[in-house]
C-alpha atoms as an extended CHARMM CRD file, in Angstrom:
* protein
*
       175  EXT
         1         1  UNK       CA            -15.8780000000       -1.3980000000       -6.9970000000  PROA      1               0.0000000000
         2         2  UNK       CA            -16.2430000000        1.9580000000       -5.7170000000  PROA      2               0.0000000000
         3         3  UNK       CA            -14.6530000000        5.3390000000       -6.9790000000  PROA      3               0.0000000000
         4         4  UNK       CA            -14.1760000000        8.9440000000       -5.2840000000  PROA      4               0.0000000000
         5         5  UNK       CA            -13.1110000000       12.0660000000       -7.6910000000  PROA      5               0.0000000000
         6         6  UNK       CA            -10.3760000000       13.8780000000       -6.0370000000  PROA      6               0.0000000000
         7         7  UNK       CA            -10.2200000000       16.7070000000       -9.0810000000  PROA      7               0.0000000000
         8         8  UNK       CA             -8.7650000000       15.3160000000      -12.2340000000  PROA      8               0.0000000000
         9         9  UNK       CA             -7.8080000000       12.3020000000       -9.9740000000  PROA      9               0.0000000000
        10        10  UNK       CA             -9.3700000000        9.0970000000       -8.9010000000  PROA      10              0.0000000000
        11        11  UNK       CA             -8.8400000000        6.6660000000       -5.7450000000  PROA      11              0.0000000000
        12        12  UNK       CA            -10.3400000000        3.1350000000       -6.3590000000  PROA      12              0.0000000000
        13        13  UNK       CA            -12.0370000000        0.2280000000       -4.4060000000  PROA      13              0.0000000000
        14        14  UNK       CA            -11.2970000000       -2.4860000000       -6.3380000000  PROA      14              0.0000000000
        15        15  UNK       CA            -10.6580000000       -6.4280000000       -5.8370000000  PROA      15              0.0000000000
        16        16  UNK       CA             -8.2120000000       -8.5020000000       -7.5400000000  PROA      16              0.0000000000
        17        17  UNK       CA             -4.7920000000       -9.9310000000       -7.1150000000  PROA      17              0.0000000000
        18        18  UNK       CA             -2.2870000000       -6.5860000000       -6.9260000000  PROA      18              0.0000000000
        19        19  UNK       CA              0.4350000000       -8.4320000000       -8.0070000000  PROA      19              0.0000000000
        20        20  UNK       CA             -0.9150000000       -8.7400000000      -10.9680000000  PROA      20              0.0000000000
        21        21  UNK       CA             -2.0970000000       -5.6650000000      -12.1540000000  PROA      21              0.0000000000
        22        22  UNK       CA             -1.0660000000       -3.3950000000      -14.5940000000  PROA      22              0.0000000000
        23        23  UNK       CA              0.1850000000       -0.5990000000      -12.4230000000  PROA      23              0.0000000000
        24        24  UNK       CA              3.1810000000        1.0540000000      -12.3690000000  PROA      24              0.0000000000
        25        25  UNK       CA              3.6680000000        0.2710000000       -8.7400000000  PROA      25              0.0000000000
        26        26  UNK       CA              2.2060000000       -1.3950000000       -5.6170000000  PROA      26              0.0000000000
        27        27  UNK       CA              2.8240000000       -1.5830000000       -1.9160000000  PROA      27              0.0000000000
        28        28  UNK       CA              3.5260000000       -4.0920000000        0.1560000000  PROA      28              0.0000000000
        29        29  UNK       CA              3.6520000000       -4.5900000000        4.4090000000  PROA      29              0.0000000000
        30        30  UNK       CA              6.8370000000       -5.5580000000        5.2870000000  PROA      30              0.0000000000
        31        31  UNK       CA              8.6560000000       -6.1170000000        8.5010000000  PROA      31              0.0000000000
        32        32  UNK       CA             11.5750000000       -3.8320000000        9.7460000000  PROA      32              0.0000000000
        33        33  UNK       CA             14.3360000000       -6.6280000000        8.5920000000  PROA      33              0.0000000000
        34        34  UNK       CA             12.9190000000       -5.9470000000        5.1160000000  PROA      34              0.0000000000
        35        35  UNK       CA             12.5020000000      -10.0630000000        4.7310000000  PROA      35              0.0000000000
        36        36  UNK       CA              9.8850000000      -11.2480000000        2.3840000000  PROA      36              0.0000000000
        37        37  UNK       CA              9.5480000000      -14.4320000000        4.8360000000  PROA      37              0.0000000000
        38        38  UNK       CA              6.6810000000      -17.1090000000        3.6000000000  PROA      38              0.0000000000
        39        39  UNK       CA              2.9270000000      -16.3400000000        2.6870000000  PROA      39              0.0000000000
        40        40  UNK       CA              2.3890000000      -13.1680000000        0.3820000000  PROA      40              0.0000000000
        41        41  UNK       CA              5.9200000000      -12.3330000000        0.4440000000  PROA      41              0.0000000000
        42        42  UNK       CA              6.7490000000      -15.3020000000       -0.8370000000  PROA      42              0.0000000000
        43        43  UNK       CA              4.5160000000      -15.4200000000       -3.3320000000  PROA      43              0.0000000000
        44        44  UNK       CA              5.7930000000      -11.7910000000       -4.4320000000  PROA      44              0.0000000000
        45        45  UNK       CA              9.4130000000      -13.3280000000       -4.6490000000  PROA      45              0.0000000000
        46        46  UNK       CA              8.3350000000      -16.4540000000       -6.8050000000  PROA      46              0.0000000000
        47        47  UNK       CA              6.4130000000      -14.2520000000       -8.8780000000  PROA      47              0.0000000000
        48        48  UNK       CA              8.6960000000      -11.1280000000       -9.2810000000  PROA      48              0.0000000000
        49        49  UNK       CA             11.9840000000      -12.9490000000       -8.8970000000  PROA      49              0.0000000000
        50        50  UNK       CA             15.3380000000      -12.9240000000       -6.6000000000  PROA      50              0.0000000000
        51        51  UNK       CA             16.3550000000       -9.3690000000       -7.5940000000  PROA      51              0.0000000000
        52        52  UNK       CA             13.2670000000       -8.0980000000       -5.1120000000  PROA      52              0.0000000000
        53        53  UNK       CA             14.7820000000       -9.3990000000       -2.2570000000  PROA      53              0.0000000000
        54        54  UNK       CA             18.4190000000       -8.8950000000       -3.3160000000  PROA      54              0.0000000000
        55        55  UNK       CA             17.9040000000       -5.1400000000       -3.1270000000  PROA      55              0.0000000000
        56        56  UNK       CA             15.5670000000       -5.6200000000        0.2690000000  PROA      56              0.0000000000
        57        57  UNK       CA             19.1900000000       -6.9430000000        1.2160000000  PROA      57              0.0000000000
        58        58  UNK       CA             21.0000000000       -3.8090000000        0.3430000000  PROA      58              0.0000000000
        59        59  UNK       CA             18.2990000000       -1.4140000000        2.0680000000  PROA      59              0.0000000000
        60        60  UNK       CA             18.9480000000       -3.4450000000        5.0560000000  PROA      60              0.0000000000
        61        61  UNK       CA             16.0460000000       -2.2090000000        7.1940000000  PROA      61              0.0000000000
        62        62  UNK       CA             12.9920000000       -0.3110000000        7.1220000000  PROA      62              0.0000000000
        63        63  UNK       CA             11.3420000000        2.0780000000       10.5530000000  PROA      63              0.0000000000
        64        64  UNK       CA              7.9920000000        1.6740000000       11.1270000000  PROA      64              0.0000000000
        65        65  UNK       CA              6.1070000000        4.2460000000        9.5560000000  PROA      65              0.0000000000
        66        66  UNK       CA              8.3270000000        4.5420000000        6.7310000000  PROA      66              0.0000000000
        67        67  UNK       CA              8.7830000000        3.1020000000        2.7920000000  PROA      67              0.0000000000
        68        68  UNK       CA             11.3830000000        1.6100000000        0.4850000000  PROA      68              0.0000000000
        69        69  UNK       CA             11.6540000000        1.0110000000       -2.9800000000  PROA      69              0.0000000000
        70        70  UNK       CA             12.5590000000       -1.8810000000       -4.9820000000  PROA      70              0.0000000000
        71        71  UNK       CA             12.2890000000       -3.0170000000       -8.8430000000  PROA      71              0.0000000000
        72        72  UNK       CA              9.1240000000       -5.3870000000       -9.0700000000  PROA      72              0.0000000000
        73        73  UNK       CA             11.6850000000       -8.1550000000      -11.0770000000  PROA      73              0.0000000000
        74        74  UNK       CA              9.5980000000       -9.6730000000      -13.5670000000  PROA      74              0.0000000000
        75        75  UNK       CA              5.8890000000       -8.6280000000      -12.5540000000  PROA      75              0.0000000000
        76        76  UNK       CA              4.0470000000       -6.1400000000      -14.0230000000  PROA      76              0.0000000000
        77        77  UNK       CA              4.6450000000       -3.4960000000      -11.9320000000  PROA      77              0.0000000000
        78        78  UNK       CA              7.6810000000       -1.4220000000      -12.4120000000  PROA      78              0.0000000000
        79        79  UNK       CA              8.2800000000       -1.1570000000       -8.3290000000  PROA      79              0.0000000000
        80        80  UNK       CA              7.2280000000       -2.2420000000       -4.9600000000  PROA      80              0.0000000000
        81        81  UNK       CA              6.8090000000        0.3970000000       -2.4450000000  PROA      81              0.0000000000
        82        82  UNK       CA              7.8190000000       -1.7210000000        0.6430000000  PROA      82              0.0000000000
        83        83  UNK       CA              6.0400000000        0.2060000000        3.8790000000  PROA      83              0.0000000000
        84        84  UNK       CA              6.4180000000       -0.8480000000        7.4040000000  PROA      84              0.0000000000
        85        85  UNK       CA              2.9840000000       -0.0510000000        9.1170000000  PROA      85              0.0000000000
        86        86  UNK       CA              1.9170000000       -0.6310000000       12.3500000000  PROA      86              0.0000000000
        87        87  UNK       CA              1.2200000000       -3.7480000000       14.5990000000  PROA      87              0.0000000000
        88        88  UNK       CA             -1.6360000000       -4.5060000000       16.5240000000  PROA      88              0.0000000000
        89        89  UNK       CA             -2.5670000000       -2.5110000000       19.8400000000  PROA      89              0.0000000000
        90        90  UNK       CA              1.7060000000       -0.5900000000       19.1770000000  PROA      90              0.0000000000
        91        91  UNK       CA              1.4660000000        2.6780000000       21.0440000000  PROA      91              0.0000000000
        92        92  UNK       CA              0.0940000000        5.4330000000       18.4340000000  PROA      92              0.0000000000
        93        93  UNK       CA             -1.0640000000        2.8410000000       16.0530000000  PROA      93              0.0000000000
        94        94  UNK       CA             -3.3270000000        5.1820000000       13.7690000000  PROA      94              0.0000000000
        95        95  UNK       CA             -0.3120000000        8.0950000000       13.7420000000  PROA      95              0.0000000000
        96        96  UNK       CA              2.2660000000        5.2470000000       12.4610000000  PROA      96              0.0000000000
        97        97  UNK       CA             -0.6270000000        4.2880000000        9.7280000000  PROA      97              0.0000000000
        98        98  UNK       CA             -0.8740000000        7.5800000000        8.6570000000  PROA      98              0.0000000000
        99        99  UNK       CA              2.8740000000        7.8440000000        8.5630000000  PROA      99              0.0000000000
       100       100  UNK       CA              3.1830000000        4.8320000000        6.6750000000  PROA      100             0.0000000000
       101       101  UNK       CA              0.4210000000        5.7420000000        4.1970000000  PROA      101             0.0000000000
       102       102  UNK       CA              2.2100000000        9.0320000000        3.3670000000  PROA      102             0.0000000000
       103       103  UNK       CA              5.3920000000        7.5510000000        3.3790000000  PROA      103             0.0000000000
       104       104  UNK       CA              4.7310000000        5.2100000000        0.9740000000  PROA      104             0.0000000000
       105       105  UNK       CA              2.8170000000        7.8590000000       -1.3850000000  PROA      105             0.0000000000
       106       106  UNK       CA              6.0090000000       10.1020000000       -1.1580000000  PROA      106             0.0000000000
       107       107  UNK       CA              8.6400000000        7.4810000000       -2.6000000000  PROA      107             0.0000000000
       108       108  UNK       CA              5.7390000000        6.9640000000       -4.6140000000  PROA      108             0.0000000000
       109       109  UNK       CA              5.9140000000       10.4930000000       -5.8880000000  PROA      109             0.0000000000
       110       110  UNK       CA              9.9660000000       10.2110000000       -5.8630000000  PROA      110             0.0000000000
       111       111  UNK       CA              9.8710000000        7.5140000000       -8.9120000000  PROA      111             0.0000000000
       112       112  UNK       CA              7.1720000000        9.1510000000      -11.1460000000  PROA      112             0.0000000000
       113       113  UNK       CA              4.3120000000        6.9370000000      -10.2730000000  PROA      113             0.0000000000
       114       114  UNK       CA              0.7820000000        7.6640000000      -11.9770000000  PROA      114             0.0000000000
       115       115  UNK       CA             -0.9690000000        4.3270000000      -10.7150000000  PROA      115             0.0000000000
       116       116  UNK       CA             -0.5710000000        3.0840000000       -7.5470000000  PROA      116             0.0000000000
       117       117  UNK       CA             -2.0080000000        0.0970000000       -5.8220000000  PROA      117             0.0000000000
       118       118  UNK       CA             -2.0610000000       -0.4400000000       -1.8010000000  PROA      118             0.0000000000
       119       119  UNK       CA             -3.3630000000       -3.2000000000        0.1420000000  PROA      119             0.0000000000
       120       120  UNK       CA             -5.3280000000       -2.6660000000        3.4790000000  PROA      120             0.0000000000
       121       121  UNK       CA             -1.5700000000       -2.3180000000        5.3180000000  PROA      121             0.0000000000
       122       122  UNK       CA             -1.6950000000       -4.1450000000        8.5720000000  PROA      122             0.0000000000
       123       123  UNK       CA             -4.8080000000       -6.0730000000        8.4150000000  PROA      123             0.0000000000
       124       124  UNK       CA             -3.6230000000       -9.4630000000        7.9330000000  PROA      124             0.0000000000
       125       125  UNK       CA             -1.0900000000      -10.7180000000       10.3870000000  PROA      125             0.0000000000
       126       126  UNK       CA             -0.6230000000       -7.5890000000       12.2980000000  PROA      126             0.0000000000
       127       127  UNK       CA             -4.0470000000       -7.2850000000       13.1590000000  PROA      127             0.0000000000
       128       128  UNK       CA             -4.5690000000       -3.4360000000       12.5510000000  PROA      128             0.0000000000
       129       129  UNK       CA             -8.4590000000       -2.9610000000       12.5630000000  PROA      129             0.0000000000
       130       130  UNK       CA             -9.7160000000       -2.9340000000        9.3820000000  PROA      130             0.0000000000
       131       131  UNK       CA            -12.4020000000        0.3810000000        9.7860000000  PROA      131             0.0000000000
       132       132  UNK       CA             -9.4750000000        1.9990000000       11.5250000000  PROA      132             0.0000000000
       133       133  UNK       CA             -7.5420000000        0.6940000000        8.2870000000  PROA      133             0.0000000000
       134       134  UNK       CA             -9.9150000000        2.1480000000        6.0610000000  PROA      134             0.0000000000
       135       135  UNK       CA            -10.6220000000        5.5860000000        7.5190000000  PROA      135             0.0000000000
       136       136  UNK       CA             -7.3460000000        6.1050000000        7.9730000000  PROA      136             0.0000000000
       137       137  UNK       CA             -6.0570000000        5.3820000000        4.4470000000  PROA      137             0.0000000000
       138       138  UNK       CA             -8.8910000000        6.5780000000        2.6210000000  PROA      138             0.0000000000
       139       139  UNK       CA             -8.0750000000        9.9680000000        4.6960000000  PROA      139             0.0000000000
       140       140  UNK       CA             -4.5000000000       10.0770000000        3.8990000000  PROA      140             0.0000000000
       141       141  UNK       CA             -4.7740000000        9.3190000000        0.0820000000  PROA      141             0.0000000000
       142       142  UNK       CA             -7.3990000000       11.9580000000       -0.4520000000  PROA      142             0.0000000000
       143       143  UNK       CA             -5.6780000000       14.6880000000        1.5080000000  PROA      143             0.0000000000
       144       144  UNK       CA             -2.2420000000       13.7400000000       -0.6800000000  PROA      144             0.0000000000
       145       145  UNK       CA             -4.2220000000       13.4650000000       -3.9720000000  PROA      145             0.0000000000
       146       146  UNK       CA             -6.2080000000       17.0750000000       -3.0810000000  PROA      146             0.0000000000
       147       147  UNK       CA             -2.4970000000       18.9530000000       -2.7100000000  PROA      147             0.0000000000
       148       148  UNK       CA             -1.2610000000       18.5690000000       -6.3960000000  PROA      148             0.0000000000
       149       149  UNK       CA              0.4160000000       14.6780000000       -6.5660000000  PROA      149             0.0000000000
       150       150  UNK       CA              1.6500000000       13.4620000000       -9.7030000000  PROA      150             0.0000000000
       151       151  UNK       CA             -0.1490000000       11.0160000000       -8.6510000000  PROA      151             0.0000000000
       152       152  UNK       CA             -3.5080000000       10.2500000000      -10.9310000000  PROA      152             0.0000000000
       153       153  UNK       CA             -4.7320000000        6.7520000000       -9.8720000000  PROA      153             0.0000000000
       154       154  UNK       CA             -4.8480000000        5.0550000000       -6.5850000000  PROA      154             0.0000000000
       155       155  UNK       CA             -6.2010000000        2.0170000000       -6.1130000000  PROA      155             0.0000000000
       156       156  UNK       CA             -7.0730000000        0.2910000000       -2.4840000000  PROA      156             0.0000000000
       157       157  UNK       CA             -6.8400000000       -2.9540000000       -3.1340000000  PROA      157             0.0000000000
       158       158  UNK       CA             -9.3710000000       -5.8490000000       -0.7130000000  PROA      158             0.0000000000
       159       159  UNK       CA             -9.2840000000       -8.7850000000       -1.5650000000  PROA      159             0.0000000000
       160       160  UNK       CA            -12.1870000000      -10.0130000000        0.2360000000  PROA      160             0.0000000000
       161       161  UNK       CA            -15.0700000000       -9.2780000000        1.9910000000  PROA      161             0.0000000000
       162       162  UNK       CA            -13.8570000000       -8.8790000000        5.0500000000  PROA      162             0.0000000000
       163       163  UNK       CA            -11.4380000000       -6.3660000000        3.7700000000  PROA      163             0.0000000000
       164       164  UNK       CA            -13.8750000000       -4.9610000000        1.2070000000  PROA      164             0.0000000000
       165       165  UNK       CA            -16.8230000000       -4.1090000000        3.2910000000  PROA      165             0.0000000000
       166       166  UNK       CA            -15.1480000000       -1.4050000000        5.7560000000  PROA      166             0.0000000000
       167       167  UNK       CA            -13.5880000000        0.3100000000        2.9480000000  PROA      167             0.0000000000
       168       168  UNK       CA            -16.6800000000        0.6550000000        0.6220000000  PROA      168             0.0000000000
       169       169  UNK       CA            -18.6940000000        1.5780000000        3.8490000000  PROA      169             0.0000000000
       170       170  UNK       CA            -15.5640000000        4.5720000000        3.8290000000  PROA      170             0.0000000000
       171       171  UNK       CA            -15.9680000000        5.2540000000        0.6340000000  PROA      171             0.0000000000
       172       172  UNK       CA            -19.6300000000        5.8480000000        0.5540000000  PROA      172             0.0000000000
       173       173  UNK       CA            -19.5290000000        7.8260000000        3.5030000000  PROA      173             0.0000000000
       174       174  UNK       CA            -17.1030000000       10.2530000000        2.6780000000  PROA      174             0.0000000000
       175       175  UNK       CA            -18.9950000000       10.6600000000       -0.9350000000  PROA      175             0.0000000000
């Protein structure tokens, strides 16, 4: 675990499952079509329930570089902040991370959120690399937790080591 003071609030390293923490909400990396699809999206579905992707459904579609919101069904979370970030080697890939970082933060913001939980967003499938990843989001959660959010806990959640390592190298850096 690491841990950066940002005034009276705090933005986490931490690893664990992030469906299955007590948070009030947690993002997710989802495609424009706003389909959970197979893998962790499926997973969210079995876990949360059908009422996830029945609103998905209703939102229609999602921009890259923006956020929806959804109720997190029957997991612990209250919602899922659904953000579509960027894909490997798009045009302007680290100004669409930043715009889905803050995008997802605002709607965030927009349903009273104290504790939030984000994954490395892009990393897996869509390739987005991971120190880019990590400066990038550390970056963009600091700046939005320095100028007065609601926000009081963030966490960045890595699963692994290969996630892990770039963001604790972040962390430590900017300390």
């Amino acid at each position: 675990m690491a841990e950066k003071k940002i005034g009276n609030k705090v933005l986490r390293l931490v690893r664990g499952d992030i469906t299955d923490m007590e948070i009030d909400a947690f993002v997710f990396d989802i495609t424009e079509d706003v389909k959970l699809g197979s893998g962790f999206g499926g997973a969210i579905q079995q876990r949360g329930g059908i009422v996830i992707q029945k609103q998905l459904d209703e939102i229609g579609s999602c921009p890259t570089g923006e956020a929806v919101v959804t109720e997190a069904g029957i997991l612990k979370a209250d919602w899922i902040i659904h953000a579509n970030g960027p894909k490997f080697r798009e045009e302007d890939e680290e100004v669409k991370l930043r715009k889905t970082v803050t995008s997802a933060l605002a709607r965030a913001e927009e349903k009273g959120v104290k504790i939030l939980a984000f994954p490395p967003i892009g990393t897996g499938l869509y390739q987005v690399p991971m120190d880019l990843c990590a400066r990038v989001m550390v970056e963009t959660i600091s700046k939005h937790l320095e100028n007065g959010a609601s926000l009081e806990d963030v966490l960045i959640v890595a699963p692994d080591p290969r996630e892990f390592t770039p963001f604790k190298a972040q962390f430590e850096e900017g300390a």
